[in-house]
Structure formats: structure tokens, C-alpha cells
Backbone as CSV, one residue per row, in Angstrom:
resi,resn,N_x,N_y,N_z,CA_x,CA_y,CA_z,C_x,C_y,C_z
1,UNK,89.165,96.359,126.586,90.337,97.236,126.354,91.409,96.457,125.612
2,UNK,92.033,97.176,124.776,93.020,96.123,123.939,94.491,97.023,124.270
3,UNK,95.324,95.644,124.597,96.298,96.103,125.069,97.565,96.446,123.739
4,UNK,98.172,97.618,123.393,99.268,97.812,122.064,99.738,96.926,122.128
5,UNK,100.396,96.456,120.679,101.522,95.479,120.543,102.421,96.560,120.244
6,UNK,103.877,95.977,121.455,104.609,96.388,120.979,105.647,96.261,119.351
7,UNK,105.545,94.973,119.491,105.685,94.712,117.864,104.985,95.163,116.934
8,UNK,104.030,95.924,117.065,103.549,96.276,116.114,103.197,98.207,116.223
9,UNK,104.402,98.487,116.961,104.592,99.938,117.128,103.156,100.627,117.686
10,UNK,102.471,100.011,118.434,101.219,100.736,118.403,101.094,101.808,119.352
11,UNK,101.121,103.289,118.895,100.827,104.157,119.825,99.972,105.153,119.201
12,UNK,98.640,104.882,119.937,97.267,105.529,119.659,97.149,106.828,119.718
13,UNK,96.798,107.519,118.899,96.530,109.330,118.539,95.076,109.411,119.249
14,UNK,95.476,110.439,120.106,94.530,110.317,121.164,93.552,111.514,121.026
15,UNK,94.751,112.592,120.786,94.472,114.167,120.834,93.475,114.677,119.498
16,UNK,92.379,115.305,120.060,90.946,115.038,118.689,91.154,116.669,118.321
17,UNK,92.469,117.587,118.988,92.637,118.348,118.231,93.766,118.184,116.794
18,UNK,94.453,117.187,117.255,95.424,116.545,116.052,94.630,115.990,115.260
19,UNK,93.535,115.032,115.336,93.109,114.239,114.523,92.048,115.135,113.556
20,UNK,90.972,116.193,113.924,90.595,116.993,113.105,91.722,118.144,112.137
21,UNK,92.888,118.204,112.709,93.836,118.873,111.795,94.163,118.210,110.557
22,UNK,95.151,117.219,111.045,95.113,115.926,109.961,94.397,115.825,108.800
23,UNK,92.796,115.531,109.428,91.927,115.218,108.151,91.603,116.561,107.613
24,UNK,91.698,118.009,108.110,91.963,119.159,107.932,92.944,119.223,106.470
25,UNK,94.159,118.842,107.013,95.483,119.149,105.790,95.150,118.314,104.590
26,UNK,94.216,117.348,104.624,94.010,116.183,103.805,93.340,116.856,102.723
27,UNK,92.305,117.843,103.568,91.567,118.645,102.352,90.263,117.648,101.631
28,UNK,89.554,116.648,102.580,88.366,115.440,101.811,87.362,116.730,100.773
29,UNK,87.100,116.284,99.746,85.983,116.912,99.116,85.625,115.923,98.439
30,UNK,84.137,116.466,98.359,82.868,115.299,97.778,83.468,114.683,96.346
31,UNK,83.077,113.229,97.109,83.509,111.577,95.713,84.574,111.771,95.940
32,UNK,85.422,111.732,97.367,87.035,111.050,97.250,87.441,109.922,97.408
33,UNK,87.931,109.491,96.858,88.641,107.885,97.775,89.932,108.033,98.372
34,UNK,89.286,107.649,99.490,90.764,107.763,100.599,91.430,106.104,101.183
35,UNK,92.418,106.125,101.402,93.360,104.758,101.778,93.296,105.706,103.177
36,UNK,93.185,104.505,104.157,93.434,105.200,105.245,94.672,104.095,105.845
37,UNK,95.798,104.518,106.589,96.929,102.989,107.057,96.797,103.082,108.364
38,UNK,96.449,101.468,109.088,96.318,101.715,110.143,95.314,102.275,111.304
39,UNK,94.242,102.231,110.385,92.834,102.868,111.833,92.603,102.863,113.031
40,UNK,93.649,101.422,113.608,93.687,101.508,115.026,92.269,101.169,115.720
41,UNK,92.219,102.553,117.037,90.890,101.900,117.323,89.911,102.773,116.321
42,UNK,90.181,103.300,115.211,89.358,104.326,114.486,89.193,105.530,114.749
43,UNK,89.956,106.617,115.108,89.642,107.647,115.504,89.771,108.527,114.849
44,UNK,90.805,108.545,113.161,90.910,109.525,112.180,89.646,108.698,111.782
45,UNK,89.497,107.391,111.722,88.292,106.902,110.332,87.239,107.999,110.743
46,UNK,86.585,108.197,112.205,85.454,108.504,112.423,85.410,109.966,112.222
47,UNK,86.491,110.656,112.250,86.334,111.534,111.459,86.259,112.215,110.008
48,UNK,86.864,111.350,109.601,87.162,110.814,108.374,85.483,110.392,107.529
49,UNK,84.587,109.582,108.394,83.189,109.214,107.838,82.372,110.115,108.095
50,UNK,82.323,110.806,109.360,81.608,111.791,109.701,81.822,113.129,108.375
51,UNK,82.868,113.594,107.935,83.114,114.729,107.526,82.636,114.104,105.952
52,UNK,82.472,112.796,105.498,82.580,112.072,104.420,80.905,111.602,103.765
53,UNK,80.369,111.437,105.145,79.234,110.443,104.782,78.172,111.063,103.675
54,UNK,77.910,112.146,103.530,77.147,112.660,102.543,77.492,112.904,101.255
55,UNK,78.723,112.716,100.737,79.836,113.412,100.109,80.207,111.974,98.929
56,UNK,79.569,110.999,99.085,79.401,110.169,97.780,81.153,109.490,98.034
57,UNK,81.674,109.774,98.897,83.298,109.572,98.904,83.041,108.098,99.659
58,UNK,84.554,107.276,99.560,84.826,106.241,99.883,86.175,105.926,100.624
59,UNK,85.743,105.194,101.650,87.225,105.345,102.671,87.356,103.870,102.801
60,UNK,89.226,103.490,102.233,89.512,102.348,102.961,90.423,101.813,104.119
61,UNK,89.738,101.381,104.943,91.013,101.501,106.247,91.770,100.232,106.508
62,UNK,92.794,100.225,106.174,93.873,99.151,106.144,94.460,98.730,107.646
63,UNK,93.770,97.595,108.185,94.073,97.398,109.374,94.980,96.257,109.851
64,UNK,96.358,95.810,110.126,97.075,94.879,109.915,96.621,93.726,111.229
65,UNK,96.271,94.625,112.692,95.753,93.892,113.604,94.231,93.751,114.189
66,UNK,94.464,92.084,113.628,93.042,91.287,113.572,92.450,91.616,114.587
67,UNK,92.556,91.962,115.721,91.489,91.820,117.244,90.917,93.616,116.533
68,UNK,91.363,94.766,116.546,90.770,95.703,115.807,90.039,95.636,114.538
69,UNK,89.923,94.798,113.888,89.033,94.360,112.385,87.815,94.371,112.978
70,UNK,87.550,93.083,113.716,85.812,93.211,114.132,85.093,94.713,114.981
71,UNK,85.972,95.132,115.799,85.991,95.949,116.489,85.036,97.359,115.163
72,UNK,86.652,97.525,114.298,85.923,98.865,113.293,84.946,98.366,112.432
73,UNK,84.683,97.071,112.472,83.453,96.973,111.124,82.616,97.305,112.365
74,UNK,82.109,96.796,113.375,80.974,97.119,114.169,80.917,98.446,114.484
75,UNK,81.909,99.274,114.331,81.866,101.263,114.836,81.586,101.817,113.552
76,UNK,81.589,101.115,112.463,81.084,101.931,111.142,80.042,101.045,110.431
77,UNK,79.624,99.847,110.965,78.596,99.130,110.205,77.719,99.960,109.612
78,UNK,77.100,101.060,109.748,76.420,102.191,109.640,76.462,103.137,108.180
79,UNK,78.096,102.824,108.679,78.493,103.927,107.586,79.207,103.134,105.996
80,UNK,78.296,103.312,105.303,78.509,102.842,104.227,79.196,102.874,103.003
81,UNK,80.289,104.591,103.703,80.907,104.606,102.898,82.609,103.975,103.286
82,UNK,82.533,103.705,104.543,83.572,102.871,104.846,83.971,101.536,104.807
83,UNK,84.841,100.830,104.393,85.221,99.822,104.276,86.389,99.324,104.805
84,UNK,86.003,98.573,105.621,87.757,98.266,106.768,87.672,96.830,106.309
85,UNK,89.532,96.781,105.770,90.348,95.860,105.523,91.383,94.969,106.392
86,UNK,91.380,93.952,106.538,92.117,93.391,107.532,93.079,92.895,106.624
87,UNK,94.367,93.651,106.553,95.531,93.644,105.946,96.938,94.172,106.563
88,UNK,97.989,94.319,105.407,98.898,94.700,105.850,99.405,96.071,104.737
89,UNK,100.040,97.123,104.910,99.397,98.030,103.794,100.723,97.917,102.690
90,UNK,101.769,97.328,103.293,102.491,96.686,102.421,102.361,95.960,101.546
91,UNK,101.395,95.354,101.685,101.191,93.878,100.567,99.834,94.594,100.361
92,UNK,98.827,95.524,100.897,97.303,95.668,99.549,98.120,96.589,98.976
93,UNK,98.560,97.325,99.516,98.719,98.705,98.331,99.451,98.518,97.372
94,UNK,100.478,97.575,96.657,100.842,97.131,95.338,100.007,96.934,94.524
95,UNK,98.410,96.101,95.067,97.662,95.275,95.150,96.533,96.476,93.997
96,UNK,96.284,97.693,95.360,95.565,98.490,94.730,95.182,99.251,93.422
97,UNK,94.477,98.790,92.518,94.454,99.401,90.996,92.935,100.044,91.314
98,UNK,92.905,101.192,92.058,91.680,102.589,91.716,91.533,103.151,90.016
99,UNK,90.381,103.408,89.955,90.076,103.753,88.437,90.222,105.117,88.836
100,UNK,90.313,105.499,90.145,90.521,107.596,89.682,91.278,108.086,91.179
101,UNK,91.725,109.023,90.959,92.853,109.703,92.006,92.323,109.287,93.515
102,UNK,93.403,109.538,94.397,93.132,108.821,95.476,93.989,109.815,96.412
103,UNK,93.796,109.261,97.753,94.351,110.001,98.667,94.588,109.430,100.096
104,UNK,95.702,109.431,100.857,95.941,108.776,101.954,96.238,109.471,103.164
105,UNK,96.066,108.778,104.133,95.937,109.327,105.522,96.207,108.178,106.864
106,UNK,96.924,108.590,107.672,97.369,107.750,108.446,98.595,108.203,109.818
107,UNK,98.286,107.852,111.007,99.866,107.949,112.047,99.893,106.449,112.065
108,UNK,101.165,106.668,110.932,102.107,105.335,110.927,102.790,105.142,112.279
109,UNK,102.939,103.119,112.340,104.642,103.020,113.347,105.136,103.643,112.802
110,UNK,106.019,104.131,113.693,107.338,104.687,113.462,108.153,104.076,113.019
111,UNK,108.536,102.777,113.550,109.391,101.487,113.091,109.304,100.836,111.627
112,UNK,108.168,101.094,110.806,108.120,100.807,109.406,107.398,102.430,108.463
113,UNK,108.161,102.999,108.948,107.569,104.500,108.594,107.933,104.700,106.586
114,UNK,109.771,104.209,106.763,110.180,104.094,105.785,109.758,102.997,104.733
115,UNK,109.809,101.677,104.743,109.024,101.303,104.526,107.734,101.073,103.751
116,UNK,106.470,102.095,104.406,105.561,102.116,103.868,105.399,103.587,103.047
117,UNK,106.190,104.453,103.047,106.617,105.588,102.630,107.129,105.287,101.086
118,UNK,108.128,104.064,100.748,108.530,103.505,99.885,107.496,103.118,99.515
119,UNK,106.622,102.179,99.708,105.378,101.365,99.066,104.470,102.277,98.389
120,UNK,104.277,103.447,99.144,103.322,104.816,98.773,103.790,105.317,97.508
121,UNK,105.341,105.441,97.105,105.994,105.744,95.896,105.890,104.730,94.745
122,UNK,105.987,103.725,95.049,106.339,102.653,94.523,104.495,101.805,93.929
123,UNK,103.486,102.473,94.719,102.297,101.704,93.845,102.221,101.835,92.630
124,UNK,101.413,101.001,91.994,100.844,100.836,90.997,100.466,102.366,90.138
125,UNK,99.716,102.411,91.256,99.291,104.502,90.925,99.422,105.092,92.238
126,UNK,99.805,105.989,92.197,100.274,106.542,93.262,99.334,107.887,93.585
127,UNK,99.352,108.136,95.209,98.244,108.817,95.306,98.501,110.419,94.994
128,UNK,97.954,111.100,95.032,97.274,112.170,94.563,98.609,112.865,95.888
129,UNK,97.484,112.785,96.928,97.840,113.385,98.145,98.302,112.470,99.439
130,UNK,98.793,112.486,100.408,99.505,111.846,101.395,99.652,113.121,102.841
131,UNK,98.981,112.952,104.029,99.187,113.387,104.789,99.558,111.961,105.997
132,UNK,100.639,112.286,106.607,100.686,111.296,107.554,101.421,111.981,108.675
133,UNK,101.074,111.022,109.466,101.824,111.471,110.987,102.835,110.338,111.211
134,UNK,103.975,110.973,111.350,105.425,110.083,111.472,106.441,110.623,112.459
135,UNK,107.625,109.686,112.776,108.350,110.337,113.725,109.005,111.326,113.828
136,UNK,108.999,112.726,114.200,109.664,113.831,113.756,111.088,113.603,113.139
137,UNK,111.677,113.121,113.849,113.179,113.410,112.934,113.011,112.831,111.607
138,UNK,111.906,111.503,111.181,112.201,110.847,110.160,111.157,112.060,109.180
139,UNK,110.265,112.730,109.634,109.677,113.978,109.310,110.937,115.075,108.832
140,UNK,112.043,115.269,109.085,112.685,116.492,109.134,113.497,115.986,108.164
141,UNK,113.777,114.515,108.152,114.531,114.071,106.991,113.633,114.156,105.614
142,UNK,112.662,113.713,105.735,112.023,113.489,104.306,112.027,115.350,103.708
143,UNK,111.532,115.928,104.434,111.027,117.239,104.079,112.467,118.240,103.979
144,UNK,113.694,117.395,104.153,114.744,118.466,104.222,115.250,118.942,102.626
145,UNK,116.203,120.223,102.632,115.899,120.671,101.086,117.909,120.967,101.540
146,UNK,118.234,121.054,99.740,119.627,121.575,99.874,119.974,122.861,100.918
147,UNK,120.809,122.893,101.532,122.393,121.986,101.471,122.317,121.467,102.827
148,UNK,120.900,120.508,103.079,120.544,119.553,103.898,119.829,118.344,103.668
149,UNK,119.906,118.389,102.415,119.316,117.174,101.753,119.682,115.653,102.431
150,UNK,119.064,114.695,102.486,118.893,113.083,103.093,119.143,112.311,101.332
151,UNK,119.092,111.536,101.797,118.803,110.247,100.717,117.421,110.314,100.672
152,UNK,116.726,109.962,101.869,115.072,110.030,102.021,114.564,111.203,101.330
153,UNK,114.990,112.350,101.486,114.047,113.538,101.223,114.543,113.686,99.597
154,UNK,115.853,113.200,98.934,115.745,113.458,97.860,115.167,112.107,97.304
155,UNK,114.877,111.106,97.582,114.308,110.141,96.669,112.773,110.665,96.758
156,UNK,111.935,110.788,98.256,110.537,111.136,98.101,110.308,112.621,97.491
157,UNK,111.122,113.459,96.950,110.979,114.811,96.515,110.913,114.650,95.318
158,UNK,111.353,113.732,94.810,111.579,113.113,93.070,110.584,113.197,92.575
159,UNK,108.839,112.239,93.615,107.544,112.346,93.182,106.766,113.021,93.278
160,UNK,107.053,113.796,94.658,105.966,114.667,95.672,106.539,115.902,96.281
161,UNK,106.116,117.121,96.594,106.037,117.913,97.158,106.189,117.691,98.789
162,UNK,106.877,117.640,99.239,106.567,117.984,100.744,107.033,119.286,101.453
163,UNK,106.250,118.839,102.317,105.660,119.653,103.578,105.747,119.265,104.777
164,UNK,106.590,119.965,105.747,106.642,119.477,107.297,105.437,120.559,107.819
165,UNK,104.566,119.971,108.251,103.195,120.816,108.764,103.552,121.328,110.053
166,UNK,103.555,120.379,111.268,103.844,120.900,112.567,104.265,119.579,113.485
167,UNK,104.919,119.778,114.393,105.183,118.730,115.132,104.188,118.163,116.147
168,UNK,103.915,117.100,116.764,102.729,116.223,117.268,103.469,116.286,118.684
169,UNK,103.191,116.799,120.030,103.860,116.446,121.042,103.790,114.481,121.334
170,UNK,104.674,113.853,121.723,104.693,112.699,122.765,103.444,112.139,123.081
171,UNK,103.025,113.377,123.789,101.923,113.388,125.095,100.385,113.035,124.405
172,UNK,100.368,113.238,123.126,99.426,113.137,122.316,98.733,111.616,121.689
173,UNK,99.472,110.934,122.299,99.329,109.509,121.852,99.578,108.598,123.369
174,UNK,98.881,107.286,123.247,98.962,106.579,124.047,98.908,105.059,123.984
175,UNK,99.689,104.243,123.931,100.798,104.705,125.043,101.643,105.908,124.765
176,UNK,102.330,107.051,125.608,102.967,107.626,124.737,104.846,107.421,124.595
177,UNK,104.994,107.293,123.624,106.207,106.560,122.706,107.283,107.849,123.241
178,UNK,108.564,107.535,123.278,110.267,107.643,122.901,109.941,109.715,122.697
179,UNK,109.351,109.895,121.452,110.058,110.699,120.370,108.498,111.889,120.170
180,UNK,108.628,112.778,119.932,107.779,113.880,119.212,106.955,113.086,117.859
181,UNK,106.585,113.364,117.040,105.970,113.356,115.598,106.013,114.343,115.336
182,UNK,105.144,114.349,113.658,105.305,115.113,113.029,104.380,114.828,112.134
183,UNK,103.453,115.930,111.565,102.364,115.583,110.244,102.921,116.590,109.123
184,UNK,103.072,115.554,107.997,103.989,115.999,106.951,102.774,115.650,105.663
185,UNK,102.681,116.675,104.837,101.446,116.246,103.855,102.833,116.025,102.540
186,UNK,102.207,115.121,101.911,103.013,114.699,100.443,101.730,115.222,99.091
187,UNK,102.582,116.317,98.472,101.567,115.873,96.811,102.079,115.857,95.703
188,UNK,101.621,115.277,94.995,102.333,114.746,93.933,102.505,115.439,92.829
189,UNK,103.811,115.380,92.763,104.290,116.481,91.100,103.911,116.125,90.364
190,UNK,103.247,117.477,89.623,102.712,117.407,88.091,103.280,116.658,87.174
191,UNK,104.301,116.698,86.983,105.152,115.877,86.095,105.738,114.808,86.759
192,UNK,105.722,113.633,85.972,106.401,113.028,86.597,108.009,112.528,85.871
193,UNK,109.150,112.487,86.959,110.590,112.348,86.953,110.905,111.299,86.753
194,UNK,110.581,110.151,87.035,111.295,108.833,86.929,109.434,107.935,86.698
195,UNK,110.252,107.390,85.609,108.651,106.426,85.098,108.408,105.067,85.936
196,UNK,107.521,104.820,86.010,106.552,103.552,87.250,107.884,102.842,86.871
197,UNK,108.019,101.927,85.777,109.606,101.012,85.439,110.405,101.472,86.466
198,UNK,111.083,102.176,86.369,112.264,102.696,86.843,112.657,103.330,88.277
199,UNK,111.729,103.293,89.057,111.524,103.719,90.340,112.507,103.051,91.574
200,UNK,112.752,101.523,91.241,113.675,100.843,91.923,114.893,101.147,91.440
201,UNK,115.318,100.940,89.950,116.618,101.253,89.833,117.387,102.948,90.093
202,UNK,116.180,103.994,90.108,116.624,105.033,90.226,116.942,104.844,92.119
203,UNK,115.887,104.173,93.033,116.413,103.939,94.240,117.970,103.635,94.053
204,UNK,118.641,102.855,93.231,119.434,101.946,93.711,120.735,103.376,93.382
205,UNK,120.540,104.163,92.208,121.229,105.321,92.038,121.338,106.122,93.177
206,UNK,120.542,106.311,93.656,120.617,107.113,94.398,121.294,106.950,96.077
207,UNK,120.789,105.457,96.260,121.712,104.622,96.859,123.328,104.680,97.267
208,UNK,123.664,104.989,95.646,124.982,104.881,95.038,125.100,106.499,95.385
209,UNK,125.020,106.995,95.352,125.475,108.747,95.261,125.200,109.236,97.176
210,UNK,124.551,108.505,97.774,124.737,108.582,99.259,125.437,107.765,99.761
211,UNK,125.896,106.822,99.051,126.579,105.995,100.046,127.853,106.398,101.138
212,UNK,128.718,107.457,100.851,129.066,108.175,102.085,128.896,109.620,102.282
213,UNK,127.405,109.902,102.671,126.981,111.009,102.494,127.800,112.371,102.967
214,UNK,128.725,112.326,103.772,129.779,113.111,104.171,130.628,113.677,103.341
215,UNK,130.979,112.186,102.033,131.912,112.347,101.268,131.970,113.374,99.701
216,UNK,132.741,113.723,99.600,132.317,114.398,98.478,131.801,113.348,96.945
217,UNK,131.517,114.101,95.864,130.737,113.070,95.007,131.461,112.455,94.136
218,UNK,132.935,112.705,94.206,134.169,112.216,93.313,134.016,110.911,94.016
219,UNK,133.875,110.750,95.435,134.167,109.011,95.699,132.773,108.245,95.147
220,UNK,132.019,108.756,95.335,130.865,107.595,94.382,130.657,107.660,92.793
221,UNK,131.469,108.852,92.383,131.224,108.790,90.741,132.524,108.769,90.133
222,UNK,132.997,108.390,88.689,134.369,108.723,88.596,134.364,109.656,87.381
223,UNK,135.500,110.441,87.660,135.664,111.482,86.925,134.960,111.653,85.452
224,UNK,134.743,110.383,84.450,133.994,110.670,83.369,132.501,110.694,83.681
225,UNK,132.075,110.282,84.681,130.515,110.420,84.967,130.508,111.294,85.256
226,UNK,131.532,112.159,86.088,131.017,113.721,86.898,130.840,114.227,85.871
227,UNK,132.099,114.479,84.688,132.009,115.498,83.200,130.843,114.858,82.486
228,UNK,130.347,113.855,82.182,129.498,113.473,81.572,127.864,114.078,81.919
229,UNK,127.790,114.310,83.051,126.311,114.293,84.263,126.610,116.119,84.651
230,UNK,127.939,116.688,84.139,127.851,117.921,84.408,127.905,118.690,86.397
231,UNK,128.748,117.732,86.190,128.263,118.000,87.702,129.768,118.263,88.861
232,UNK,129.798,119.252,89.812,130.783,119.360,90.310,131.248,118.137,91.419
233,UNK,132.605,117.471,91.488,132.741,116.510,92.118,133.182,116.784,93.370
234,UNK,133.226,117.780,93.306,133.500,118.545,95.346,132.224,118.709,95.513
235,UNK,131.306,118.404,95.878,129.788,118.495,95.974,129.413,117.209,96.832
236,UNK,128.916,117.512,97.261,128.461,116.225,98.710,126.912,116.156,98.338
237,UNK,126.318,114.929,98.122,125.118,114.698,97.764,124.025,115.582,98.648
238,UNK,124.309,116.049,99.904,123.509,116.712,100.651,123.322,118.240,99.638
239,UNK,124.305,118.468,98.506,124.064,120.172,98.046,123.546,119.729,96.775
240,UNK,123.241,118.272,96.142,122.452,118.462,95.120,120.946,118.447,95.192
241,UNK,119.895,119.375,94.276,118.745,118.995,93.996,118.199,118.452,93.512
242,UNK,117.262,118.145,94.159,116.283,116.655,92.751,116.174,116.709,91.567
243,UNK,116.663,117.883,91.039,116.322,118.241,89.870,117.583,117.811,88.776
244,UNK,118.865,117.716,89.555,120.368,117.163,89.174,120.626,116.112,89.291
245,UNK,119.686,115.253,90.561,119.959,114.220,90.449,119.100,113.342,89.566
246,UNK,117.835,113.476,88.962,117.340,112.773,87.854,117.857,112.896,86.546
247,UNK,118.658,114.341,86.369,119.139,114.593,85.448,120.888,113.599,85.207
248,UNK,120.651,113.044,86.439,122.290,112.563,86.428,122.001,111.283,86.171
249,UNK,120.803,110.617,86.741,119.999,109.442,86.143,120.047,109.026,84.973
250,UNK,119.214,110.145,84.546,119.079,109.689,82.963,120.508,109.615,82.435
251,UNK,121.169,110.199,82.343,122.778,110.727,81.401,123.471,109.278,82.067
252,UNK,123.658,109.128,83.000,124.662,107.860,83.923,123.463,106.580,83.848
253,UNK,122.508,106.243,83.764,121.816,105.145,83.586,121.014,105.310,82.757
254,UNK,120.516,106.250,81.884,119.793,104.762,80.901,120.109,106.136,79.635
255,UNK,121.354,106.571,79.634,121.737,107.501,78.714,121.247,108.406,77.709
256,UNK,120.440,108.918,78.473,119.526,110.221,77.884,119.579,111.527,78.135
């Protein structure tokens, strides 16, 4: 029996009606490659290989704690289309250069939710699709829309589509943790808003335009940027859309 680290946020998805939903919203069809974060003791993987194994598809499961590594190579030695990584998904997934679309799946800690949420935006190539299980409120932030907008939900809305699916009771995981969850699927806009370059500095904009999210947008911009960017300065970053704020990007940083 392996006991959670608490340092390492571990609280196991227990409930195998959550875990067939999950890989449910994920939508696997034959020849996918999936990133999986976090396999734990394997209980999305095995569904995940089971629903997979005929299907020419390829699953990688990113596992940060070593005593679980030997553990999932011996529960899928079998299965050949799985491949478990003893990593951290912070440092492979920069790492990762796939030759064709991809797709991820995972109940993240909660404690590096953000984090690896950032890293997911921020790869090399970025995936296709994203279903994960995260902590509800940090769920309600990403997925929130004007005139409740986050910093979070407008920077990850920039790339992806989201979706708050349904909430995960407590009771569903074990040990079971603090807080509810939440499985939130991400997909990725057709077009894309801010180019691979520019992904950090548009963070850092955006940064700048929440910094007192209460406040209206005259205190983070000054009057020739508001007229310049078109934009009303009694407006509290929570009532703009993603769609104003890339547009305020370009015009206020890199003048286009």
C-alpha cells in the first residue's frame, strides 16, 4: 500500500463512475496520442488502455512519483500501447515535440493546478484537447465569462474553449481532500490569438490590466492607451472579453 505524499498533493480518484466520464469527455478515437499527468496508481491509464488497445493509439503517462513508476510499468507491461514516464510534467512537456495532434488527460494537485495549466498553454505545440479534473473554485475561475471574468479564465480563453463539465464530490477521492473538484474539458481555438513568441509577454499584459482587478481600467492604463486600444476606462477588467483584450495587445504592445 503506498502511503500519499502530502507534498505532493496526492488525492486518488477513486470513483470508476468519474473516471469512465472523464475519458468519456476526452472523446479517444482510433491513432490518438494522449499525455496523460499524473497516473497515480493508474486508474484513468487503465481505462484509458483498455478503451485504446486496439485503436493503434498511444498513451503517455507522466508520473512525477518514483515508488508508482515500477508499480505502472508492471500493470501495463502488457499493454503496448502505453508508455509510463517517470517525470515531472512541468519539465517533459516543454520537452514534448509530437509530429501530430495530441490530447491530455489528468486529476491534477490542486496545489500546482495553475502551474501546469500554464505549461499546457505555453508548450511547444499545444494540445488539441485537455480534459482535467481540478479544484472547483480554480474550475469556476478558468471557465468564468464577462462580467465575471478572472485573469485565469481570460488568459486560458485566449487559446482554448472552455467548459466547466460537472463538479467531482470530495468523497470521490482518497484520501479525500479540503474542497469539491471539478472536470473542465479545454479545446483549442481554431485560430490562433497570440503567436507561440509571445505567449509570456501577452501573460505579463495581462498581468498589467488585473493588477487591481476591482479597479477600474483607467488605473492600469493611461488615458492615451485607453483612446488608443479603444476602450472604455470605467471598465473593470472583469467586463472585458478576450476578444478586446488581444486586441488591446496588439495596439499597446507590439503596435498593430
Amino acid at each position: 500500500m503506498f502511503e500519499p505524499i502530502k507534498a505532493l498533493g496526492q488525492n486518488f480518484l477513486i470513483d470508476s463512475e468519474t473516471i469512465i466520464k472523464m475519458v468519456d469527455y476526452l472523446e479517444p478515437v482510433d491513432g490518438d496520442l494522449i499525455v496523460e499527468v499524473g497516473p497515480g496508481l493508474g486508474a484513468l491509464t487503465e481505462e484509458l488502455s483498455n478503451r485504446l488497445l486496439e485503436n493503434h493509439s498511444e498513451v503517455y503517462a507522466i508520473e512525477i512519483d518514483k515508488r508508482f513508476v515500477s508499480k505502472l510499468k508492471n500493470m501495463f507491461l502488457d499493454a503496448f500501447n502505453v508508455n509510463i514516464v517517470e517525470g515531472n510534467i512541468l519539465d517533459w512537456l516543454p520537452n514534448f515535440k509530437p509530429n501530430k495532434a495530441y490530447k491530455i488527460l489528468g486529476s491534477l494537485p490542486y496545489y500546482i493546478t495553475s502551474p501546469i495549466i500554464h505549461t499546457i498553454i505555453k508548450a511547444p505545440k499545444q494540445a488539441e484537447t485537455v480534459v482535467i479534473l481540478i479544484q472547483k473554485e480554480v474550475g469556476e475561475k478558468v471557465a468564468a465569462k464577462v462580467p465575471d471574468a478572472t485573469y485565469f479564465s481570460s488568459f486560458v480563453q485566449t487559446f482554448y474553449d472552455v467548459a466547466y463539465l460537472e463538479t467531482v464530490p470530495k468523497t470521490n477521492f482518497d484520501p479525500v481532500p479540503e474542497v469539491d473538484g471539478a472536470i473542465i474539458k479545454m479545446k483549442k481555438l481554431p485560430a490562433q490569438n497570440i503567436a507561440a513568441g509571445l505567449v509570456e509577454k501577452y501573460e505579463g499584459f495581462l498581468h498589467k490590466g488585473y493588477a487591481n482587478p476591482r479597479k477600474m481600467l483607467n488605473k492600469a492604463f493611461s488615458k492615451e492607451e485607453l483612446q488608443l486600444a479603444g476602450v472604455d476606462g470605467s471598465l473593470r477588467p472583469q467586463d472585458v472579453d478576450v476578444d478586446k483584450w488581444v486586441e488591446m495587445f496588439n495596439k499597446l504592445v507590439l503596435g498593430i
